[in-house]
One Martini backbone bead per residue (centre of mass of N, CA, C, O) as a GRO file, in nm:
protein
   57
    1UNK     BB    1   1.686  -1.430   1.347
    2UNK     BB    2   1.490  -1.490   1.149
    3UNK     BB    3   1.249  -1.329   1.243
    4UNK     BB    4   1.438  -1.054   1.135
    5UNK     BB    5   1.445  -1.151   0.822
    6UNK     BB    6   1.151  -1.166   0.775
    7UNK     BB    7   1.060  -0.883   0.849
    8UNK     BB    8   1.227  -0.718   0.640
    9UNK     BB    9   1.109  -0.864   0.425
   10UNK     BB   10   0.809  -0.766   0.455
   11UNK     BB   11   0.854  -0.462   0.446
   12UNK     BB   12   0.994  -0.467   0.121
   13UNK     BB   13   0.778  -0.552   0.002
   14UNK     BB   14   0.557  -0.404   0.107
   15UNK     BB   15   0.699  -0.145  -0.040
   16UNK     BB   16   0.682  -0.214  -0.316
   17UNK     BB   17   0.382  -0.249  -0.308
   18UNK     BB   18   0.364   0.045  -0.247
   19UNK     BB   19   0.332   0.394  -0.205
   20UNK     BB   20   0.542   0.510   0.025
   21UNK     BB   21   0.315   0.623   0.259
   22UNK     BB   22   0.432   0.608   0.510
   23UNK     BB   23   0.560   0.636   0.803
   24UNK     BB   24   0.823   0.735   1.003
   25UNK     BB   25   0.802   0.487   1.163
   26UNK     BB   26   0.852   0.227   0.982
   27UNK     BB   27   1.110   0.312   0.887
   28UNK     BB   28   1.200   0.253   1.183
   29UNK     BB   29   1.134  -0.004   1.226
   30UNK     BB   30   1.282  -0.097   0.970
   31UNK     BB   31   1.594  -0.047   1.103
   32UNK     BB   32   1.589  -0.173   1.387
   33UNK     BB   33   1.566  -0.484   1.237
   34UNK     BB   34   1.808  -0.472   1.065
   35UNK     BB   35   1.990  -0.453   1.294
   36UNK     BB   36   1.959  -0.703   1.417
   37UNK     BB   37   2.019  -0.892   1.222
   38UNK     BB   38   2.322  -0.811   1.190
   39UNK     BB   39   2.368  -0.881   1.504
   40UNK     BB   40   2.305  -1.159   1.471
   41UNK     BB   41   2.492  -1.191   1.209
   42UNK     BB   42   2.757  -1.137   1.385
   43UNK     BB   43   2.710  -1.314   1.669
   44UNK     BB   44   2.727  -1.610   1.590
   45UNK     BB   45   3.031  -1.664   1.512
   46UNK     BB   46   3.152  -1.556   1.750
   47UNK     BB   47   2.962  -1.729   1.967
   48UNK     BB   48   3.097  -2.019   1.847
   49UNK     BB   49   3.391  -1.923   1.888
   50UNK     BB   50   3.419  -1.923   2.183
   51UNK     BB   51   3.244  -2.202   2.261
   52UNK     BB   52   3.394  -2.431   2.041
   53UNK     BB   53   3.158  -2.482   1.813
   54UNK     BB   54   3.104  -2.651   1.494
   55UNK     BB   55   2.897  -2.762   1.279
   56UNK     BB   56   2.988  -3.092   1.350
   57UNK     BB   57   2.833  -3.093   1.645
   0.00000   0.00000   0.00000
């Protein structure tokens, strides 16, 4: 999940910094990524509740 966060975050950098040139892949790309983020972080505390293991364990 780290690994689709910094790639995200890379990507919007790169877009910071550069002219917006990109093709309609690239943003594509970077949607693709960004739901993969979004469903990491959404099924982690879902699947450690389930598996009932808590931060301190």
């Amino acid at each position: 999940m780290i690994l689709f966060i910094s790639i995200v975050g890379l990507m919007l950098i790169k877009l910071t910094f550069s002219e917006f040139n990109e093709s309609e892949f690239y943003f594509r790309l970077l949607g693709v990524f960004a739901i993969l983020d979004i469903l990491g972080t959404i099924a982690t505390p879902v699947l450690n509740n389930i598996r009932g293991t808590t931060a301190n364990n």
